[in-house]
FIKOLZA-1660 file (N, C-alpha, C; in steps of 0.1 Angstrom, whole numbers, plus 5000, padded with zeros to 4 digits):
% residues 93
   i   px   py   pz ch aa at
   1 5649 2364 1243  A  X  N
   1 5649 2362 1257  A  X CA
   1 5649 2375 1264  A  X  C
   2 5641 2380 1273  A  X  N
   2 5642 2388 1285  A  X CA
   2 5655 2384 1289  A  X  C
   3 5660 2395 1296  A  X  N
   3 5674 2397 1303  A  X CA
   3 5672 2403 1313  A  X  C
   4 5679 2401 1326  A  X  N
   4 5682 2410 1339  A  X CA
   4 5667 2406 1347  A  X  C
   5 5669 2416 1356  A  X  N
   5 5664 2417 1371  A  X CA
   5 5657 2430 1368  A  X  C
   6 5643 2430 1378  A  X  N
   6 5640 2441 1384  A  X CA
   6 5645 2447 1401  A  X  C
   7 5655 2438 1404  A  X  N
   7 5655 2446 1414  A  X CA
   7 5671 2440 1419  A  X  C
   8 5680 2447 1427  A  X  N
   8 5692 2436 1431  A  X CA
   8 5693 2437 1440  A  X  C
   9 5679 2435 1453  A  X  N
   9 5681 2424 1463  A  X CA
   9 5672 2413 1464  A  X  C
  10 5663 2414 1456  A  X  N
  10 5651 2407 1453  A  X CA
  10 5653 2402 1441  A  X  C
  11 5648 2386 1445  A  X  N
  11 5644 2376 1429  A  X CA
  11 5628 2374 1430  A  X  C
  12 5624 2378 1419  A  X  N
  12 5607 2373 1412  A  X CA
  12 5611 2362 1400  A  X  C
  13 5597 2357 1404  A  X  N
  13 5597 2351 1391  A  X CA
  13 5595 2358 1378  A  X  C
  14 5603 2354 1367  A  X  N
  14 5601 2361 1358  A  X CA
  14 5616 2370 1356  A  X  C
  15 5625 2370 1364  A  X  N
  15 5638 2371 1365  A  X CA
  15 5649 2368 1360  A  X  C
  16 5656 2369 1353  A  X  N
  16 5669 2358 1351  A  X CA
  16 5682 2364 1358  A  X  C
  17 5689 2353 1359  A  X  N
  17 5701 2350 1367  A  X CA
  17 5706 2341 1357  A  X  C
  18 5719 2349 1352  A  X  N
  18 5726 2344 1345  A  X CA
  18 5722 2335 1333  A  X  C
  19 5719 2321 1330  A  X  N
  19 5713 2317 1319  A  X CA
  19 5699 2308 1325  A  X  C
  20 5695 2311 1339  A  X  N
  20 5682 2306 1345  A  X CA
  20 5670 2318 1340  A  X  C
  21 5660 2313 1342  A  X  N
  21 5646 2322 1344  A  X CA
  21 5640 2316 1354  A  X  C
  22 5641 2323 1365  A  X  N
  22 5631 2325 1378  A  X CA
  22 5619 2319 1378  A  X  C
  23 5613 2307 1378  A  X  N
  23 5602 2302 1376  A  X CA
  23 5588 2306 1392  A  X  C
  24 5602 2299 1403  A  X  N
  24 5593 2304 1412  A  X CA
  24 5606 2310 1423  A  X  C
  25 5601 2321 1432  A  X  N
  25 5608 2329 1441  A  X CA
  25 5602 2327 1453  A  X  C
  26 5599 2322 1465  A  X  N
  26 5590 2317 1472  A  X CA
  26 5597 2314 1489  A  X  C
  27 5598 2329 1495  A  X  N
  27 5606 2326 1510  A  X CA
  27 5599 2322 1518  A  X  C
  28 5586 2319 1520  A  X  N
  28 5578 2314 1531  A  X CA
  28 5580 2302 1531  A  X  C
  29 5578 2295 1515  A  X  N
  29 5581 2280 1514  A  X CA
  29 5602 2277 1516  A  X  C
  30 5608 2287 1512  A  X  N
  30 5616 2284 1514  A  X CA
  30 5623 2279 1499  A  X  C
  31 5620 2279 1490  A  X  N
  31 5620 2276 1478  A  X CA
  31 5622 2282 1465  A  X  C
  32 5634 2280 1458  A  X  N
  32 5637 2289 1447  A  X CA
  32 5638 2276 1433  A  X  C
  33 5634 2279 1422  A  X  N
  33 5628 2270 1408  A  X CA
  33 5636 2279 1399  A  X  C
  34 5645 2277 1391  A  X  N
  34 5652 2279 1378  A  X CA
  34 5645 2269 1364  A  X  C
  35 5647 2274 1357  A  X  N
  35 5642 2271 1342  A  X CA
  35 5657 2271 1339  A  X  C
  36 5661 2267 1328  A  X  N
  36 5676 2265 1320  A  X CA
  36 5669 2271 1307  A  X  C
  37 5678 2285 1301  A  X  N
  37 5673 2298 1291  A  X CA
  37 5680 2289 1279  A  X  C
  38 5697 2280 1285  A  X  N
  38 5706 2282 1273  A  X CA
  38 5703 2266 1265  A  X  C
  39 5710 2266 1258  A  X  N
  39 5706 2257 1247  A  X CA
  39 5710 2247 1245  A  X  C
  40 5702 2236 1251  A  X  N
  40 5704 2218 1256  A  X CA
  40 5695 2213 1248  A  X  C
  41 5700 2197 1246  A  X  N
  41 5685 2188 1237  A  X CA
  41 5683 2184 1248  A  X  C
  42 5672 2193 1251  A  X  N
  42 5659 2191 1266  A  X CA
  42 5659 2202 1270  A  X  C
  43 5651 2198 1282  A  X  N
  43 5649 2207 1295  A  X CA
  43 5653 2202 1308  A  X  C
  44 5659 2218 1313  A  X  N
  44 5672 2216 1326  A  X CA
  44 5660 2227 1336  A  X  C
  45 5658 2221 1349  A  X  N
  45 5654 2226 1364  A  X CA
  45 5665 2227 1370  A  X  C
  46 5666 2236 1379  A  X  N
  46 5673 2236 1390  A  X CA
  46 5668 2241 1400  A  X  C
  47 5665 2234 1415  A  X  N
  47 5655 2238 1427  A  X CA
  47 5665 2238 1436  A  X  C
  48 5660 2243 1445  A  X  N
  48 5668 2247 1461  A  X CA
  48 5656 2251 1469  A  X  C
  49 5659 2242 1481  A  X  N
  49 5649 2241 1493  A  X CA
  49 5657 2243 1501  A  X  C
  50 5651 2249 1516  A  X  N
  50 5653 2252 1528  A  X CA
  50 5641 2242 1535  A  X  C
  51 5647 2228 1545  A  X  N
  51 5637 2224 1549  A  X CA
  51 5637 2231 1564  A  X  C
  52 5626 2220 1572  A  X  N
  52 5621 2224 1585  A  X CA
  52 5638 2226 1594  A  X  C
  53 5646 2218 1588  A  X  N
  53 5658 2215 1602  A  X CA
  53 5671 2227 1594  A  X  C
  54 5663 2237 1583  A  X  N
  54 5675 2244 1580  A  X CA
  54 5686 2235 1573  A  X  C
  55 5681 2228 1565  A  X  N
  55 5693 2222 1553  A  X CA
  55 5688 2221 1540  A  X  C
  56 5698 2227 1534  A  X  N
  56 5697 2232 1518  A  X CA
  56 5701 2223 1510  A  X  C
  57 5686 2220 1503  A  X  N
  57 5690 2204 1494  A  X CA
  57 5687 2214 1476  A  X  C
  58 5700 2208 1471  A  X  N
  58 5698 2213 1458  A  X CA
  58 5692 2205 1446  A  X  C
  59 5686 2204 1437  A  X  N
  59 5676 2191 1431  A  X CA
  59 5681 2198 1415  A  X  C
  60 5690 2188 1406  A  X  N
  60 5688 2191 1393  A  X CA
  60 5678 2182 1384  A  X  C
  61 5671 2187 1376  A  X  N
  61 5662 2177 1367  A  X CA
  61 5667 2181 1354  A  X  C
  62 5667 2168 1349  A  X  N
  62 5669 2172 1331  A  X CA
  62 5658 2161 1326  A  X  C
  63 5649 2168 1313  A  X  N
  63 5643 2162 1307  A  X CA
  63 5647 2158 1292  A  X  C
  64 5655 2152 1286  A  X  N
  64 5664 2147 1278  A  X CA
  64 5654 2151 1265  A  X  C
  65 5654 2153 1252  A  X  N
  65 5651 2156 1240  A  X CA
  65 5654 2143 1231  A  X  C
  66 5654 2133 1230  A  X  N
  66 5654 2125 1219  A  X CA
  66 5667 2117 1225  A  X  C
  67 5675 2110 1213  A  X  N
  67 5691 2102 1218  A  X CA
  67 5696 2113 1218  A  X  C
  68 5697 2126 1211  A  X  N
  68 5709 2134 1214  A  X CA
  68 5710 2140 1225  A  X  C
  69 5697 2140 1239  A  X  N
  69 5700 2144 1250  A  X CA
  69 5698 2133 1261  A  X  C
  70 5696 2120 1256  A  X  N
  70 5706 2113 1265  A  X CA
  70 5717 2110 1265  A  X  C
  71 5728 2111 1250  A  X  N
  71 5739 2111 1252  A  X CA
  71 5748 2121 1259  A  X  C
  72 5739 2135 1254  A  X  N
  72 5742 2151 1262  A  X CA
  72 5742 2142 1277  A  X  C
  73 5733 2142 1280  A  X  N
  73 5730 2134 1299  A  X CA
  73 5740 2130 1305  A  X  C
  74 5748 2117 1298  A  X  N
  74 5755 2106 1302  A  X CA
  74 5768 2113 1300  A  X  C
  75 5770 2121 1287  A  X  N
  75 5783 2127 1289  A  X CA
  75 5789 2139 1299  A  X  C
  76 5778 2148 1305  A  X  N
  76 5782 2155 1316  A  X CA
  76 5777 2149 1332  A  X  C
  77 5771 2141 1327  A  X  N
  77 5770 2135 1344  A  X CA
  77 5781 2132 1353  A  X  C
  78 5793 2130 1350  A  X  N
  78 5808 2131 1358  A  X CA
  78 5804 2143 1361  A  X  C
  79 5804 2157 1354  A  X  N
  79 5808 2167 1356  A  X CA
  79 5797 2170 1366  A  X  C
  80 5788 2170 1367  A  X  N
  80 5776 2174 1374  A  X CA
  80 5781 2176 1394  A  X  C
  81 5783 2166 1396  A  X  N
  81 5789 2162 1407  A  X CA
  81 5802 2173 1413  A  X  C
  82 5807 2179 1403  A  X  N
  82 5817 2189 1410  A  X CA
  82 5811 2204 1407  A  X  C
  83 5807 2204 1395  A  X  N
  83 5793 2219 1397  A  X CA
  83 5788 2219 1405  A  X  C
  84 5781 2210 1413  A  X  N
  84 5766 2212 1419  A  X CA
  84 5773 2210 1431  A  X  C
  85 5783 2204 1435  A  X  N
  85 5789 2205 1449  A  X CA
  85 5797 2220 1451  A  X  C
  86 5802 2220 1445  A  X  N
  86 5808 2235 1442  A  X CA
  86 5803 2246 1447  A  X  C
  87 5790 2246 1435  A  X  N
  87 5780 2256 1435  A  X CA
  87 5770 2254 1452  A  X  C
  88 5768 2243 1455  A  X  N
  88 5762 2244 1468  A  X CA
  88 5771 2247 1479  A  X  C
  89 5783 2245 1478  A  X  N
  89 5789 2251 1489  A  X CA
  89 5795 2264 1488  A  X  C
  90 5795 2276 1476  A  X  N
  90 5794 2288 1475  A  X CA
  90 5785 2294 1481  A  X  C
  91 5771 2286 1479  A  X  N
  91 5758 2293 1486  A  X CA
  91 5762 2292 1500  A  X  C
  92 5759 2278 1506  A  X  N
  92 5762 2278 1523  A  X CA
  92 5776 2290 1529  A  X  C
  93 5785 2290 1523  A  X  N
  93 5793 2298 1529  A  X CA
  93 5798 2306 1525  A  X  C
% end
């Protein structure tokens, strides 16, 4: 795995942030795309948009790997709900 940043005020794609890879970096659209680097049965997205009215919707996708990452799924989905509220309200404020 590539590690780090080329720059620390700027995200490109091609970047990582902590255990994401920067898929897309995109301020005009308003739009930032994470890849999931660390090690899940599947594949983990994480998006963040800026729409027209200035509100920041955060979108997780998981694409599960077989039964062992739907059970992975079902067993952290409680938790999901206090990460992702957490983590969204770190960004806003």
């Amino acid at each position: 795995m590539r590690r780090g940043r080329r720059s620390d005020t700027d995200i490109s794609a091609g970047d990582a942030l902590d255990f994401w890879r920067v898929l897309v970096a995109n301020k005009e659209e308003k739009r930032l795309l994470l890849y999931a680097e660390m090690k899940l049965p599947g594949e983990a997205w994480l998006e963040f948009n800026i729409n027209e009215k200035n509100i920041l919707t955060q979108t997780a996708t998981f694409r599960p790997l077989g039964v062992s990452g739907r059970i992975y799924w079902y067993c952290v989905l409680p938790f999901h709900a206090f990460i992702f509220e957490g983590m969204i309200n770190n960004i806003v404020s």
